[in-house]
NUVEXRO-548260 format. One record per residue: residue in three letters; x, z, y of N, C-alpha, C in turn. Coordinates in steps of 0.2 Angstrom, whole numbers, plus 5000, padded with zeros to 4 digits. Layout:
<pt resn="ala" n_x="X" n_z="Z" n_y="Y" ca_x="X" ca_z="Z" ca_y="Y" c_x="X" c_z="Z" c_y="Y"/>
...
END
This chain:
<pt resn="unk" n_x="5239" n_z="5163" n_y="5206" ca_x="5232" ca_z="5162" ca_y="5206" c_x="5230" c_z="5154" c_y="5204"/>
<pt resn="unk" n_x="5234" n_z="5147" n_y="5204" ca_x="5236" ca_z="5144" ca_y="5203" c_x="5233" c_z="5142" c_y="5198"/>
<pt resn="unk" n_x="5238" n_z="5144" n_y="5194" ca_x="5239" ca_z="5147" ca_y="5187" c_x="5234" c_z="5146" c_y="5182"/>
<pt resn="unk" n_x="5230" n_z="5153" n_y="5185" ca_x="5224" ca_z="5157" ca_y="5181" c_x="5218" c_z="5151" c_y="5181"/>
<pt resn="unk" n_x="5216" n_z="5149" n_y="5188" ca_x="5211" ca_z="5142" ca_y="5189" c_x="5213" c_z="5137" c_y="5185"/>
<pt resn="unk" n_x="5219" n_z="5134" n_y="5184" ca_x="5220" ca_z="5129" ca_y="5181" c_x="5221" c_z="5131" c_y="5174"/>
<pt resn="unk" n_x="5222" n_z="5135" n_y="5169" ca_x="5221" ca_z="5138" ca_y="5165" c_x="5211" c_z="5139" c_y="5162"/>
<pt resn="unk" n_x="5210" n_z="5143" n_y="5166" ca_x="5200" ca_z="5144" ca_y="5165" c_x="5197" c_z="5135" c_y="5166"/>
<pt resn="unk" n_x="5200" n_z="5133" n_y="5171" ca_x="5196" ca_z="5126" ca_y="5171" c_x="5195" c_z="5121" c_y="5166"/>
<pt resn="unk" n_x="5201" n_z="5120" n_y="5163" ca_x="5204" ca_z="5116" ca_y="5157" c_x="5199" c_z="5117" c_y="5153"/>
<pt resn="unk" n_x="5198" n_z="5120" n_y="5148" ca_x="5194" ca_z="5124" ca_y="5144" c_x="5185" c_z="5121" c_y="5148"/>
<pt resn="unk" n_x="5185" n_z="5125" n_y="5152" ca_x="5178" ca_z="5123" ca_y="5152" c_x="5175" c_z="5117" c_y="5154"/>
<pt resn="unk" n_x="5181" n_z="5112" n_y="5155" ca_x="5181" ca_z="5105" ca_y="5159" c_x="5179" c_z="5102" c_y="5152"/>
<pt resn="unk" n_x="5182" n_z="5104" n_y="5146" ca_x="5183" ca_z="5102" ca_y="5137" c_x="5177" c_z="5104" c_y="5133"/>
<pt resn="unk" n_x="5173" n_z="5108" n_y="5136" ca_x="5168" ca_z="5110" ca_y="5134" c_x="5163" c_z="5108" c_y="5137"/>
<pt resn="unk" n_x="5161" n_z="5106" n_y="5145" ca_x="5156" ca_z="5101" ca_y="5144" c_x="5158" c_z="5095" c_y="5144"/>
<pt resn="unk" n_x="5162" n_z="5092" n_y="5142" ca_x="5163" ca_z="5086" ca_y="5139" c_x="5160" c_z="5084" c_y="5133"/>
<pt resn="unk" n_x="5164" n_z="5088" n_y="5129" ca_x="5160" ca_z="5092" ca_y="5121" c_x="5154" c_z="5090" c_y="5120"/>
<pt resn="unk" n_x="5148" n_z="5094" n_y="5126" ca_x="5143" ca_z="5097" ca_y="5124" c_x="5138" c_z="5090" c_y="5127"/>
<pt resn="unk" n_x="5142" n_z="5087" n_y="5133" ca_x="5140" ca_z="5081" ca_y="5132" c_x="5140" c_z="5075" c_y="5129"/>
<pt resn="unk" n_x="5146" n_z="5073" n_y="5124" ca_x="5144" ca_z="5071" ca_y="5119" c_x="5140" c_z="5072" c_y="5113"/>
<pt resn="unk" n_x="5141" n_z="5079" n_y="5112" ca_x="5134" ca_z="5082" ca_y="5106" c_x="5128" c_z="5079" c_y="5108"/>
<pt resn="unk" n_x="5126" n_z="5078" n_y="5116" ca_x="5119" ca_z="5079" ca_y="5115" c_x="5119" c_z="5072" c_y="5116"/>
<pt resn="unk" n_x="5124" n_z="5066" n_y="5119" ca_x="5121" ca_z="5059" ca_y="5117" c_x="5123" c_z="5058" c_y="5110"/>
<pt resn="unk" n_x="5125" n_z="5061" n_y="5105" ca_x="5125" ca_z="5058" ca_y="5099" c_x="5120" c_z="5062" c_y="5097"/>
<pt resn="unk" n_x="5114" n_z="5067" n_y="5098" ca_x="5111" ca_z="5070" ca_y="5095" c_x="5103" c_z="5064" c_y="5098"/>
<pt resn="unk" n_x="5105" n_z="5062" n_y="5103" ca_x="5100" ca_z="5057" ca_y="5103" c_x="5100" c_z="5052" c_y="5102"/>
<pt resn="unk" n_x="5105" n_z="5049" n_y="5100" ca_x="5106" ca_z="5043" ca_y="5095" c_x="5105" c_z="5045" c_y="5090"/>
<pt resn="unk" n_x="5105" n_z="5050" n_y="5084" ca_x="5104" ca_z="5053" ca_y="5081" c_x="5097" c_z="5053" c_y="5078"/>
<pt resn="unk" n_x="5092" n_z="5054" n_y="5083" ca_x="5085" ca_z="5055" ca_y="5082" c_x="5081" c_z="5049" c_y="5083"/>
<pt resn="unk" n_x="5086" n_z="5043" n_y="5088" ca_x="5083" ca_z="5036" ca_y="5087" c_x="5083" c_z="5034" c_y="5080"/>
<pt resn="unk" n_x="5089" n_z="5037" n_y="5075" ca_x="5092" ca_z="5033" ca_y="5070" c_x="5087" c_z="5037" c_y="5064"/>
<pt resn="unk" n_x="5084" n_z="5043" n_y="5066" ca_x="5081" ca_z="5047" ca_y="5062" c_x="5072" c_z="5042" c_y="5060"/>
<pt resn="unk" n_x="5071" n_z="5044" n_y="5067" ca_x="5064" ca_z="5040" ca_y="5070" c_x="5065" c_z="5032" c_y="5068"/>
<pt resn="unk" n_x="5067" n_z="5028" n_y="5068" ca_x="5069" ca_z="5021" ca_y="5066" c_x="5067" c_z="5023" c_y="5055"/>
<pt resn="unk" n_x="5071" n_z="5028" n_y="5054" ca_x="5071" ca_z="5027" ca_y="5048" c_x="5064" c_z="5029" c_y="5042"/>
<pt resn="unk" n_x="5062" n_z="5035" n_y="5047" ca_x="5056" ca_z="5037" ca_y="5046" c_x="5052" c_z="5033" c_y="5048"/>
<pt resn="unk" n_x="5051" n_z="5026" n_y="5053" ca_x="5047" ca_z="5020" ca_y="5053" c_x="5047" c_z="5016" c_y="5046"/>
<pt resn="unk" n_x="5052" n_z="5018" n_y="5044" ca_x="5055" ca_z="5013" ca_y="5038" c_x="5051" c_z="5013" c_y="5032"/>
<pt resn="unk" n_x="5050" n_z="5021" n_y="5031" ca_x="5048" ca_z="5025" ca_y="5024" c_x="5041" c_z="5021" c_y="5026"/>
<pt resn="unk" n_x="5039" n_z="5026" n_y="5032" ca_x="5030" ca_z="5023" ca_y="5033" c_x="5028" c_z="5017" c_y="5030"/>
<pt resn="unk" n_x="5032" n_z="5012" n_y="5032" ca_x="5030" ca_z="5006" ca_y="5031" c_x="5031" c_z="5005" c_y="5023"/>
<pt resn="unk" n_x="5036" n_z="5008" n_y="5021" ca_x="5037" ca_z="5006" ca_y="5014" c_x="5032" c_z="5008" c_y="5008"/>
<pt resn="unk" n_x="5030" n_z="5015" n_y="5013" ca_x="5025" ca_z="5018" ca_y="5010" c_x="5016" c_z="5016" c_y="5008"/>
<pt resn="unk" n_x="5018" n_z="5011" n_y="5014" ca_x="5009" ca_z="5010" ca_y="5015" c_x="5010" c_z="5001" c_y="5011"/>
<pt resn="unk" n_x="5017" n_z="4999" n_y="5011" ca_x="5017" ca_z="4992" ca_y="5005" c_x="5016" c_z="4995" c_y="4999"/>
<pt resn="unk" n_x="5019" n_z="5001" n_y="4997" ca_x="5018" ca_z="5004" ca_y="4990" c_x="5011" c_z="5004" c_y="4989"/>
<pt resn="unk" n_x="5006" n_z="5007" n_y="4993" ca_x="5001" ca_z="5009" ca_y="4992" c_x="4995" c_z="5004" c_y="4993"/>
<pt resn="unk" n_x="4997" n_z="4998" n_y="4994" ca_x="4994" ca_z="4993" ca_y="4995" c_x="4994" c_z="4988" c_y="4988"/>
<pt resn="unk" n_x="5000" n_z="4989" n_y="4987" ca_x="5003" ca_z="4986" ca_y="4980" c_x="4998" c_z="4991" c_y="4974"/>
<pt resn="unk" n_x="4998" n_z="4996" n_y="4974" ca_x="4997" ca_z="5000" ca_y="4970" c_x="4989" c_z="5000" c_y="4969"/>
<pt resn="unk" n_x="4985" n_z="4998" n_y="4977" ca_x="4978" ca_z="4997" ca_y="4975" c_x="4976" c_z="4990" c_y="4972"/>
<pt resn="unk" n_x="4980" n_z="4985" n_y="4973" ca_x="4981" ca_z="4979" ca_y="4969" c_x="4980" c_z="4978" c_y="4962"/>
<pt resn="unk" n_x="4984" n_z="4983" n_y="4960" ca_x="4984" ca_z="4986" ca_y="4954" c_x="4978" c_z="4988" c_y="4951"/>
<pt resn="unk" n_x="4978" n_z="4994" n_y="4956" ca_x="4971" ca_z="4995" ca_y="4953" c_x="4966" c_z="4992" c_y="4951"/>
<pt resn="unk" n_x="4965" n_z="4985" n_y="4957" ca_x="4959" ca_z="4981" ca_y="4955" c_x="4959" c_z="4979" c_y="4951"/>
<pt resn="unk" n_x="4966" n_z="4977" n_y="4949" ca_x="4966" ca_z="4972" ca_y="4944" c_x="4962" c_z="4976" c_y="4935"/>
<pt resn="unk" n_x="4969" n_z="4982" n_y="4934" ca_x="4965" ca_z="4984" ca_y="4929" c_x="4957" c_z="4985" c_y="4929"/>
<pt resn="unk" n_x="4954" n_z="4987" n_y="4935" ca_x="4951" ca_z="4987" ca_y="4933" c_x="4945" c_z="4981" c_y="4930"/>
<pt resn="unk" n_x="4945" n_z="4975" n_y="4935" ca_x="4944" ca_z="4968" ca_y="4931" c_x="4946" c_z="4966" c_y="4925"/>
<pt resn="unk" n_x="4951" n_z="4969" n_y="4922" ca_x="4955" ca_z="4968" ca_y="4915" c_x="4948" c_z="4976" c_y="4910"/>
<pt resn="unk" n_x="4948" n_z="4979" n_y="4912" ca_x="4942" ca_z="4984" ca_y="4909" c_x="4935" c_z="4982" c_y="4909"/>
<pt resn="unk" n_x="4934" n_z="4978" n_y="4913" ca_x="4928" ca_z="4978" ca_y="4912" c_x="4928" c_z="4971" c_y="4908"/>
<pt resn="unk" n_x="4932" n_z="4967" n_y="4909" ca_x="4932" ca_z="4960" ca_y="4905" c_x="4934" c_z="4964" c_y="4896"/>
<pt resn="unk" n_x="4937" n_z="4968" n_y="4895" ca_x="4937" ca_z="4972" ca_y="4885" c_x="4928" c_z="4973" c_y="4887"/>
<pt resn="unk" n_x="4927" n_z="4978" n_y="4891" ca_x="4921" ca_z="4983" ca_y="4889" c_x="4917" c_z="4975" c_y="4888"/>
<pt resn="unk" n_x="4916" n_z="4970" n_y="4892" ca_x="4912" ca_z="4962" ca_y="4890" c_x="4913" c_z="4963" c_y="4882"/>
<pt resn="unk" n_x="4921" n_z="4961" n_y="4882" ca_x="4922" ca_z="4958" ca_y="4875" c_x="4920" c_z="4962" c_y="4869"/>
<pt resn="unk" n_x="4921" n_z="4969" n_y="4869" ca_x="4917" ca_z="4975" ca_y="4862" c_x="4910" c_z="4972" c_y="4862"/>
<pt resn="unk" n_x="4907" n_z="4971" n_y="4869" ca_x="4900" ca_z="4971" ca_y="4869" c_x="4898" c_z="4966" c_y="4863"/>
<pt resn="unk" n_x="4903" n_z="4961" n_y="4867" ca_x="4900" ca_z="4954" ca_y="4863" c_x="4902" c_z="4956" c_y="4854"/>
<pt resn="unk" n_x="4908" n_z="4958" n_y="4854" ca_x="4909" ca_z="4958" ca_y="4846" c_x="4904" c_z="4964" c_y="4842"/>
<pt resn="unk" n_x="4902" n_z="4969" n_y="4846" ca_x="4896" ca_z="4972" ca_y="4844" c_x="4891" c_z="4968" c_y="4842"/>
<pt resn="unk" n_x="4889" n_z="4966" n_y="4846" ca_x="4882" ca_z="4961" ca_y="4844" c_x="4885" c_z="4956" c_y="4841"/>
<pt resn="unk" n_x="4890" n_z="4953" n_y="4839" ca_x="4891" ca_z="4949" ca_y="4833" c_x="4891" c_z="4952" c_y="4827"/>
<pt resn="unk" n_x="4893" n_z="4959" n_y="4826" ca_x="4894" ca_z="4964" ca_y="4822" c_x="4888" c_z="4965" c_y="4819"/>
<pt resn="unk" n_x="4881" n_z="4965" n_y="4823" ca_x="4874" ca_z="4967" ca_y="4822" c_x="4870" c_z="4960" c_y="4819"/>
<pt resn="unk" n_x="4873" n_z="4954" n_y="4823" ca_x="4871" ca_z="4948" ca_y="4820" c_x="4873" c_z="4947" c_y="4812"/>
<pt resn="unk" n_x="4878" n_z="4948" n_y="4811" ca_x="4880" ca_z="4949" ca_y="4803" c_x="4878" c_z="4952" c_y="4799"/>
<pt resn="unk" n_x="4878" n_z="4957" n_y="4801" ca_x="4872" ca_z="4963" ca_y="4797" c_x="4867" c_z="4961" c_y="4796"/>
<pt resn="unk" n_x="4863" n_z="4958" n_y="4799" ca_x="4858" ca_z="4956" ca_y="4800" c_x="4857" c_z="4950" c_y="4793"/>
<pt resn="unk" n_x="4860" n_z="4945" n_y="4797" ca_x="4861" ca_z="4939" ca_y="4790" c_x="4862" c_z="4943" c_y="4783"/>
<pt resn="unk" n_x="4868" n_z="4946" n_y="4785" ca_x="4873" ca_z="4948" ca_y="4777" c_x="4864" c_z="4952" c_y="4775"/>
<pt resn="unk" n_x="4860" n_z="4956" n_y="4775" ca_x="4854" ca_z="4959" ca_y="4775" c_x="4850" c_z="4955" c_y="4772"/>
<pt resn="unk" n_x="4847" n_z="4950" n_y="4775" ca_x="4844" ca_z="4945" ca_y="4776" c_x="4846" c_z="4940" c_y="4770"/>
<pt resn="unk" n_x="4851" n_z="4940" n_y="4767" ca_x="4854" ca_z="4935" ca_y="4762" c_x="4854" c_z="4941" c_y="4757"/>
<pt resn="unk" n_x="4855" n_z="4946" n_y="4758" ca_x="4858" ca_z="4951" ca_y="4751" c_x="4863" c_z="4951" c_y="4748"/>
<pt resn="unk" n_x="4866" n_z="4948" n_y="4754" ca_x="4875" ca_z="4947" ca_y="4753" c_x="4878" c_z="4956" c_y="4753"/>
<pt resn="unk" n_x="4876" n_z="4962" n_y="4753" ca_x="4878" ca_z="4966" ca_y="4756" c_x="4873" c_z="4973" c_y="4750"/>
END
């Protein structure tokens, strides 16, 4: 009889040993998950901060061209004008 218990016990003494390891490595696991998911967030919301920076910018860099046609327009119209005015044209 012995025997039989010492034989059954072994086994399931190994097993929850086992299962108590799984589950503290399953929770240091989800620390290391959850830490790294803080990671992304963050990296995410730098990307996207960077990226509306960008934005501003071109879009100051577009509005400073649309200026500049503007003005060569009307230099464009100013010549016309002369070159018309002279009968150079």
């Amino acid at each position: 009889m012995q025997f039989f218990v010492s034989v059954a016990v072994m086994p399931i003494t190994t097993i929850i040993i086992v299962l108590i390891g799984v589950l503290l490595n399953n929770s240091n696991m989800n620390n290391r998950v959850n830490d790294v998911m803080a990671h992304i967030g963050a990296l995410r919301a730098e990307i996207d901060r960077r990226f509306a920076a960008i934005e501003r910018r071109l879009d100051s860099v577009e509005a400073k061209i649309d200026l500049l046609i503007g003005k060569v327009i009307e230099f464009d119209n100013r010549l016309t004008r002369v070159e018309a005015h002279l009968g150079l044209k």
